[in-house]
Residue, then its C-alpha position, 0 to 999 in steps of 0.5 A: x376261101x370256101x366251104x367245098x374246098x374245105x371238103x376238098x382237101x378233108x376228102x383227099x386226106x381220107x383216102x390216102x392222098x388219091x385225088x381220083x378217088x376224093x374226087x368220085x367220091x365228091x361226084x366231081x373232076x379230078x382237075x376240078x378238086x386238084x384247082x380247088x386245092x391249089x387256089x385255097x394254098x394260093x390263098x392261104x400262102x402256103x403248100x398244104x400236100x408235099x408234090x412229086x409231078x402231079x402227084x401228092x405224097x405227103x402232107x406238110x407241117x402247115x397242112x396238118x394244121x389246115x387239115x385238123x381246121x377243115x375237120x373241126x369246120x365240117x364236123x360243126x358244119x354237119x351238126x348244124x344241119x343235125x340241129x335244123x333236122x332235129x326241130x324240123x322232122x324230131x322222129x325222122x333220120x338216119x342211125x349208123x351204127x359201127x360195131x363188130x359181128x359179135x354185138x351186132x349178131x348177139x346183142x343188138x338184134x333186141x336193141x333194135x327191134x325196140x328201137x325201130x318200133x318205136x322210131x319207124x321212120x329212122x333210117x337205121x344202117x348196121x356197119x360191121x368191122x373190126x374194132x380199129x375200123x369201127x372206130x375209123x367210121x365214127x371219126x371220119x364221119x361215117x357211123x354215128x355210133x362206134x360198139x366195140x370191146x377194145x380200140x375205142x380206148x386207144x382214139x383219144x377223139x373218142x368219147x368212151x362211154x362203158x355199157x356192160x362186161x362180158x366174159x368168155x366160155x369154153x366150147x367143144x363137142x359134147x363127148x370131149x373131155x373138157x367139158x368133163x373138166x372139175x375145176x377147169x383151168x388153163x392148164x387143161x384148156x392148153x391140153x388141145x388144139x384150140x379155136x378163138x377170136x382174131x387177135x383184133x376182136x373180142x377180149x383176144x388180149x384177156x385171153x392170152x394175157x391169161x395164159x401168159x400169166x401162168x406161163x402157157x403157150x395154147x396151140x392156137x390152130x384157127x382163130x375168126x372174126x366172128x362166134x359162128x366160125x368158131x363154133x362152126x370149126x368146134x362142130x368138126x372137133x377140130x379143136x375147142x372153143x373160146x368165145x364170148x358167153x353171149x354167143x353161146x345159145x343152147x337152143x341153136x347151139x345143141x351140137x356143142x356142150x359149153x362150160x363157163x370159163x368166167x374165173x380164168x379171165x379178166x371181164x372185158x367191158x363194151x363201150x360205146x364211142x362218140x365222136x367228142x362235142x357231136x352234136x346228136x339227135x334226141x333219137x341217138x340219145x334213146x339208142x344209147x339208153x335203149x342199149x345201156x339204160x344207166x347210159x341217160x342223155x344227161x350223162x351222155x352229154x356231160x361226157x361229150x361236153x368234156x365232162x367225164x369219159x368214163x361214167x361207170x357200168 
C-alpha cells in the first residue's frame, strides 16, 4: 500500500468515476491508475468500486470507508507540506479564494489590494461560482477559502465563520414610479415585472421568503448570477431591480435610481469556510482578518480545532 494509490482512488472519486480523466489529471495511464487500483483492493481484501466490464459504476460500502481514509490521509499529508513551507518561505505561496461574483466584484477588490501589498509574493488566484461549487473547491481541495452567503452552512466538513450582514435595494430607471414609492412595500414592489438573483445566489431565498410571507407571488421575468446583468437589464426598463446594497454604486451606476429596501427583508450574512482541522498558513490567517477584522487567528483556529463554528459578527 502507498501514498499514489491513495491519490489514485481519491482522484477517481472526484470525478465521478472516470478513470480517463483521473488519469489526466494525475499526468499518468489510464491501465497505470486502473493496476494501481486493483492491487491496493488485492491488498486490502476488499472491492472498493462496484464494476460493470472494465467499467466502475458505483462505490461499495467498503469503499466509502476506504475513500473517506485516503481523504483524511491527503488532507494531513497536504498540511505537512503547508507546515515545511510556512518555516521555509513564511511570506512566499499561494492563496485561493473561491467565492461568488457579487464579493469578488464588490467587496474583495480593496481586501485584496491590501492583501497583495503587503504579501507581494503570494500567488493569489480568484475562483468564481455559485455558492455549492465554491464550497466543492474548498473540500475537494481546490480553494483555500470558500466566501459566500448561503450553502456554506449546509457542508457539515466546513467550518463556518460569519464575516458581516448585508441587505438588499430596489433598482429601476430614475423616472419609474417606485422609486416614488413612500413607504415601499412588497406589495408595490410585486406591481412589475421584476429582475434579481438566481435562486442559487446572493440571499434569493430572503427574497422570496418575504414575499411569500405576505402572500405574494412577483412576476420574476429574468433572474442572473451576478449584479451587473441585472442592473444591465434594469437600464433597458425591462422590469425592477433587486439586489445586494453593496452592488449599488451611484458614481457608476448614474443610469439607475436606487432605493434601500432593508426593512422588507431579513439580512443575510456572509461567512467564510474552511475546511475542518486545515492547517494554514500565517498569511491565510491575515486574509481573513484583512476581510472580517473581528475574525483574529485565535479565534479562527479555535473554531478549526473544533472549538465553536460560529464566532459571532
Amino acid at each position: 500500500m502507498n501514498l499514489q494509490q491513495l491519490r489514485y482512488v481519491h482522484e477517481v472519486a472526484r470525478r465521478g468515476l472516470n478513470v480517463s480523466e483521473a488519469a489526466d489529471a494525475l499526468f499518468t495511464s489510464q491501465p497505470g491508475v486502473s493496476k494501481q487500483i486493483r492491487q491496493l483492493e488485492s491488498e486490502l481484501g476488499i472491492e472498493i468500486f462496484t464494476r460493470h466490464g472494465k467499467r466502475l459504476v458505483a462505490v461499495t460500502e467498503p469503499g466509502r470507508a476506504v475513500l473517506a481514509i485516503a481523504e483524511r490521509v491527503l488532507r494531513d499529508l497536504d498540511n505537512l507540506q503547508q507546515v515545511g513551507d510556512e518555516f521555509a518561505n513564511e511570506a512566499v505561496g499561494r492563496l485561493s479564494i473561491a467565492t461568488t461574483h457579487t464579493q469578488a466584484r464588490y467587496v474583495l477588490p480593496d481586501v485584496i489590494r491590501r492583501f497583495m501589498q503587503r504579501y507581494p509574493q503570494v500567488k493569489l488566484e480568484l475562483h468564481q461560482g455559485n455558492p455549492r461549487q465554491v464550497c466543492e473547491m474548498v473540500l475537494d481541495g481546490s480553494a483555500d477559502i470558500a466566501i459566500a452567503t448561503e450553502a456554506i452552512a449546509e457542508y457539515d466538513e466546513l467550518v463556518m465563520l460569519p464575516c458581516y450582514q448585508w441587505n438588499r435595494c430596489v433598482v429601476a430607471t430614475p423616472r419609474h414610479p417606485i422609486l416614488q414609492a413612500a413607504p415601499l412595500t412588497l406589495e408595490a414592489i410585486a406591481r412589475y415585472p421584476l429582475i434579481t438573483y438566481d435562486d442559487a445566489f446572493t440571499g434569493r431565498g430572503q427574497i422570496n421568503k418575504a414575499f411569500l410571507g405576505r402572500g405574494l407571488k412577483p412576476k420574476v421575468v429574468l433572474t442572473a448570477i451576478d449584479s451587473d446583468v441585472i442592473k444591465k437589464y434594469v437600464e433597458m426598463d425591462l422590469g425592477i431591480g433587486i439586489l445586494a446594497r453593496m452592488a449599488y454604486d451611484p458614481a457608476e451606476d448614474r443610469r439607475l435610481g436606487m432605493v434601500d429596501a432593508a426593512h422588507l427583508f431579513e439580512s443575510s450574512t456572509t461567512r467564510i469556510g474552511l475546511r475542518r482541522r486545515a492547517w494554514l498558513r500565517a498569511y491565510v490567517y491575515a486574509f481573513i482578518e484583512g476581510f472580517a477584522p473581528h475574525l483574529s487567528r485565535r479565534m479562527v483556529e479555535t473554531a478549526l480545532a473544533g472549538g465553536g463554528t460560529d464566532p459571532g459578527l
